[in-house]
C-alpha atoms as a printed R data frame, in Angstrom:
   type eleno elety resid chain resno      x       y      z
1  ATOM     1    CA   UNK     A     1 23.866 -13.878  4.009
2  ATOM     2    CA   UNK     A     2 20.426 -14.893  5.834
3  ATOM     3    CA   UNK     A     3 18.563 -16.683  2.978
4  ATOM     4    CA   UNK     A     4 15.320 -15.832  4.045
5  ATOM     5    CA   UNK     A     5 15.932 -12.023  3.157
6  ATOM     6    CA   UNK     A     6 19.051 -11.365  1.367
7  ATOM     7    CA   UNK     A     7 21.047  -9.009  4.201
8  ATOM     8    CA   UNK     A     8 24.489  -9.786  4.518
9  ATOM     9    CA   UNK     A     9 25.188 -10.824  8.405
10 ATOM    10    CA   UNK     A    10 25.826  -7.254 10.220
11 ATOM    11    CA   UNK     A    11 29.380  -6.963 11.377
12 ATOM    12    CA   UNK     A    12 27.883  -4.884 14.669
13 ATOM    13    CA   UNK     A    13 26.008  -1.503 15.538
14 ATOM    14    CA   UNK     A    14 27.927   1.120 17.406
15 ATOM    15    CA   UNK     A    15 25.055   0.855 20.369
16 ATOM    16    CA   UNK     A    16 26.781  -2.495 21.067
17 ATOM    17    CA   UNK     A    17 30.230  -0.417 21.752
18 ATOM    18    CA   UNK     A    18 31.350  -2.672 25.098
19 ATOM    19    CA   UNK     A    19 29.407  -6.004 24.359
20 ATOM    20    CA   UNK     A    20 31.941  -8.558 24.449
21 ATOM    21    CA   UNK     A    21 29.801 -11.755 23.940
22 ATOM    22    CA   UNK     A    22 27.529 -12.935 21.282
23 ATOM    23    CA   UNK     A    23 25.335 -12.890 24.508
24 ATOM    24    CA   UNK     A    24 25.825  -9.095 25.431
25 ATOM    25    CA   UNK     A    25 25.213  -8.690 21.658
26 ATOM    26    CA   UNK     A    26 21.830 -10.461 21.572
27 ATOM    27    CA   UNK     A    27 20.916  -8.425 24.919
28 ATOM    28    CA   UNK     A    28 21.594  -4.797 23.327
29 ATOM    29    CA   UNK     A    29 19.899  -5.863 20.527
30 ATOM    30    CA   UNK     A    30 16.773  -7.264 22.011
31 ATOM    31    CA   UNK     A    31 16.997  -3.490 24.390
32 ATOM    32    CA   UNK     A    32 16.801  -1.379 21.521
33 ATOM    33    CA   UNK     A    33 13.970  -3.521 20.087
34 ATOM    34    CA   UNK     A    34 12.245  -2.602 23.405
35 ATOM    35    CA   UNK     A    35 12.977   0.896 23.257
36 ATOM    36    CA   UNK     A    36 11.425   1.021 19.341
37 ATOM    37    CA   UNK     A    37  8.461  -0.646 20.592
38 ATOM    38    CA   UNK     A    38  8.178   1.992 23.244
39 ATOM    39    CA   UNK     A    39  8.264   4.848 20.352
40 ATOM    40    CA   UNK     A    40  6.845   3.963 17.327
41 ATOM    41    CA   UNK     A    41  3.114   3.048 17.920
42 ATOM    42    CA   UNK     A    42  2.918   7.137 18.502
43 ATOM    43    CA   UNK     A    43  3.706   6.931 14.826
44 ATOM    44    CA   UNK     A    44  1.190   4.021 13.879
45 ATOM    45    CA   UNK     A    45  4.180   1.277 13.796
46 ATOM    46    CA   UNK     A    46  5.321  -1.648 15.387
47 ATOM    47    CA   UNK     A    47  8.931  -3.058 15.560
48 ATOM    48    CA   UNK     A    48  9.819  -6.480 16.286
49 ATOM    49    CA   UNK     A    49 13.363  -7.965 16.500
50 ATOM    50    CA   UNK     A    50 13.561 -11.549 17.352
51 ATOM    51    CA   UNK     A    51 16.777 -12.168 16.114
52 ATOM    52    CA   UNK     A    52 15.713 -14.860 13.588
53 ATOM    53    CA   UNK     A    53 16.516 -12.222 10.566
54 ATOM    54    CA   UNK     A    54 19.624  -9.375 10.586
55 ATOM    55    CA   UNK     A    55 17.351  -6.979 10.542
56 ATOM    56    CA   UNK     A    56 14.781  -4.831 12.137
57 ATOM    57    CA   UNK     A    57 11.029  -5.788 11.175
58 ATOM    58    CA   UNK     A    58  8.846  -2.495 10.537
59 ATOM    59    CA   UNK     A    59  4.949  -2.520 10.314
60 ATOM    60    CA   UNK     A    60  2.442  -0.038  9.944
61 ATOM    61    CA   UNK     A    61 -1.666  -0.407 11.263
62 ATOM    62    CA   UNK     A    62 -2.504  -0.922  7.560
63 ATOM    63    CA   UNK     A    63 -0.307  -4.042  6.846
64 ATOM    64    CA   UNK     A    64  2.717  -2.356  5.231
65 ATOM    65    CA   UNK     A    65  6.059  -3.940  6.228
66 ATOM    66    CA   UNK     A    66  9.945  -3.265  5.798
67 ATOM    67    CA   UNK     A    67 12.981  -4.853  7.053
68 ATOM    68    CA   UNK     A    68 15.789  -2.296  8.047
69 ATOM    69    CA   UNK     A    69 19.824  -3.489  8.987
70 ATOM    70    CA   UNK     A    70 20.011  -0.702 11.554
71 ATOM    71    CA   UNK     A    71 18.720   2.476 13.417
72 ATOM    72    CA   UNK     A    72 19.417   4.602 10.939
73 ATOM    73    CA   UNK     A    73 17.308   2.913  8.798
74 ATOM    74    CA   UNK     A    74 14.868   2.540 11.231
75 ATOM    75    CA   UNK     A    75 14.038   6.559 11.047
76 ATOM    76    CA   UNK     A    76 14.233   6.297  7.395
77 ATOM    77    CA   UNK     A    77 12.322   4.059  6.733
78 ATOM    78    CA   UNK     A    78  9.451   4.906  9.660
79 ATOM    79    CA   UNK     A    79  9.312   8.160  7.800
80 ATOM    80    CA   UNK     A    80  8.881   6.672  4.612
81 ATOM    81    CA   UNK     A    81  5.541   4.368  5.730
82 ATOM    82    CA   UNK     A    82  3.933   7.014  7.656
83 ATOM    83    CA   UNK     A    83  4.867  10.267  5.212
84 ATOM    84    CA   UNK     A    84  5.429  12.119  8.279
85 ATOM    85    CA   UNK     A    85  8.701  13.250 10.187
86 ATOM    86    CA   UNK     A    86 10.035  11.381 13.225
87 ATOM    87    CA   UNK     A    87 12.187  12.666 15.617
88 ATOM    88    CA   UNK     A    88 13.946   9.887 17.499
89 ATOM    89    CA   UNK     A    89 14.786  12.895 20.262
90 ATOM    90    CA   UNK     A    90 11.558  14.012 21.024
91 ATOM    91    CA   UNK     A    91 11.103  15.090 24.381
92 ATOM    92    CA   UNK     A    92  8.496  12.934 25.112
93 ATOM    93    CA   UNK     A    93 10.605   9.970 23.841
94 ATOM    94    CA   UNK     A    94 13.342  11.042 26.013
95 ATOM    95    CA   UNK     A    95 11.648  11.176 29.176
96 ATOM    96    CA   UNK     A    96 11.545  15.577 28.893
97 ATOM    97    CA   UNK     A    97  8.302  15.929 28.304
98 ATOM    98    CA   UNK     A    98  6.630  18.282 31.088
């Protein structure tokens, strides 16, 4: 358990299906951080993910943060601090966008 926030160590996330290493690990984790980044500030938030916590760190413009263990969480709670609905498929997210 990290004892700077109280989550239990994560026993994986199903987007590292195929990392073998705690290095491959570390790499799909730091990608999806990148690919939050890339969505979120539509949405007024920022995610960071430097692997110090077992989490995913959540912000909003106004100063609001949560921590979240995983992506599902991540839509949960995004929806939560903004009041609004995200999709994570929007076209314009997924590179559809005319």
């Amino acid at each position: 358990m990290c004892s700077a926030c109280g989550f239990p160590a994560a026993p994986g996330h199903w987007t590292e299906a195929g990392a073998t290493t705690p290095h491959d690990r570390l790499r799909a984790r730091f990608r999806r951080a990148q690919v939050l980044r890339s969505v979120l500030p539509a949405y007024g938030l920022t995610a960071h993910d430097g692997a110090d916590v077992p989490g995913i760190q959540l912000g909003t413009l106004s100063g609001a943060n949560a921590i979240v263990r995983d992506l599902e969480e991540v839509w949960r709670e995004a929806e939560r601090l903004t009041g609004q609905a995200i999709d994570p498929l929007d076209p314009r997210f997924i590179g559809d966008a005319d």
